[in-house]
C-alpha positions as CSV (number, residue, x, y, z in Angstrom):
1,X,-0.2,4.9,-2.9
2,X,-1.7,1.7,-2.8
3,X,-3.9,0.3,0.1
4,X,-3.2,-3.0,1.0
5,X,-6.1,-4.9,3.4
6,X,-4.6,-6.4,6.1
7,X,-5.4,-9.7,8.1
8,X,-4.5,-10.3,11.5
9,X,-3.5,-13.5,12.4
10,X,-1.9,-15.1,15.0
11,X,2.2,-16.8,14.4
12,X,4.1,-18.8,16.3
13,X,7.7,-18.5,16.6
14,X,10.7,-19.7,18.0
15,X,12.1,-18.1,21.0
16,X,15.5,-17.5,19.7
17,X,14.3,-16.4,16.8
18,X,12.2,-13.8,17.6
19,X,14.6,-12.9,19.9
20,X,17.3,-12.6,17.1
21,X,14.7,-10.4,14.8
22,X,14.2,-7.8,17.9
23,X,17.7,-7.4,18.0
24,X,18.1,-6.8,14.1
25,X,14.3,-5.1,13.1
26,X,15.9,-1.4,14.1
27,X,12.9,0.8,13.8
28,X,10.8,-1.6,12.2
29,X,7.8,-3.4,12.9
30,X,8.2,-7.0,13.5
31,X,4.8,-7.7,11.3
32,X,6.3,-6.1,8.7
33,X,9.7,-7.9,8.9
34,X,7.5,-11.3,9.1
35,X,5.9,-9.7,6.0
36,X,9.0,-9.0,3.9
37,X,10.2,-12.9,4.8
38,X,7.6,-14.0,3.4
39,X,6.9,-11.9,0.4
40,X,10.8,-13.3,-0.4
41,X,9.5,-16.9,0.3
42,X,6.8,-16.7,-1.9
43,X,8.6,-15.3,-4.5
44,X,11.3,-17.7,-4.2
45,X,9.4,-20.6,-4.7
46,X,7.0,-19.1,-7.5
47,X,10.5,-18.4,-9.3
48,X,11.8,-22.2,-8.3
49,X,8.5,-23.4,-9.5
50,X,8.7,-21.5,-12.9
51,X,12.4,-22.5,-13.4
52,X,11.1,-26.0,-13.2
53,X,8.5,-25.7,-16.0
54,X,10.6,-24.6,-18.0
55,X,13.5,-27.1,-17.4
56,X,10.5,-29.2,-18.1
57,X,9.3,-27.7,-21.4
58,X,13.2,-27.4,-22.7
59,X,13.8,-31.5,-21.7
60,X,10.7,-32.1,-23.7
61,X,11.6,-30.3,-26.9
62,X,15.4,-30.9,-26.8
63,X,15.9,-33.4,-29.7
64,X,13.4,-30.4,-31.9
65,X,15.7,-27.8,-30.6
66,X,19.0,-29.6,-31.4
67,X,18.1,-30.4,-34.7
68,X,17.3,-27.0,-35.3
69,X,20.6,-25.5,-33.6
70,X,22.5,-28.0,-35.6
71,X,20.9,-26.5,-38.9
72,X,21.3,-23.4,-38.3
73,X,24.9,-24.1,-37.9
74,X,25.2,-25.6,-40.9
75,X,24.2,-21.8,-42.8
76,X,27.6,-20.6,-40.7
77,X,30.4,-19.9,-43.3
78,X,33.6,-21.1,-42.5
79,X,36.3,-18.6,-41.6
């Protein structure tokens, strides 16, 4: 089992919404419901971040790519 060091650090939150995640947490902590938000947020954004690279890196070699989809349909036979 892995150890994970903790920080503590102060949050502010909405009334409501705090008030909402009391009712929902069950059992759970609420730090650990803050923490589960926001390992999903960070992953979110890393994944959004990657897809976005590599939107980038596609755009930039499209014509390269075409060309070569476009040849290698050309070694198709024909039915």
């Amino acid at each position: 089992m892995q150890t994970v060091e903790r920080v503590e650090t102060v949050v502010s939150l909405p009334k409501d919404l705090l008030e909402q995640a009391n009712k929902v947490k069950k059992d759970v902590e609420i730090s650990d419901v803050i923490e589960t938000a926001l390992r999903d947020y960070v992953a979110k954004k890393t994944r959004t971040e990657l897809n976005r690279r590599d939107i980038e890196i596609i755009n930039a070699n499209s014509d390269l790519i075409n060309k070569q989809v476009e040849e290698t349909l050309e070694f198709q036979a024909e039915w």
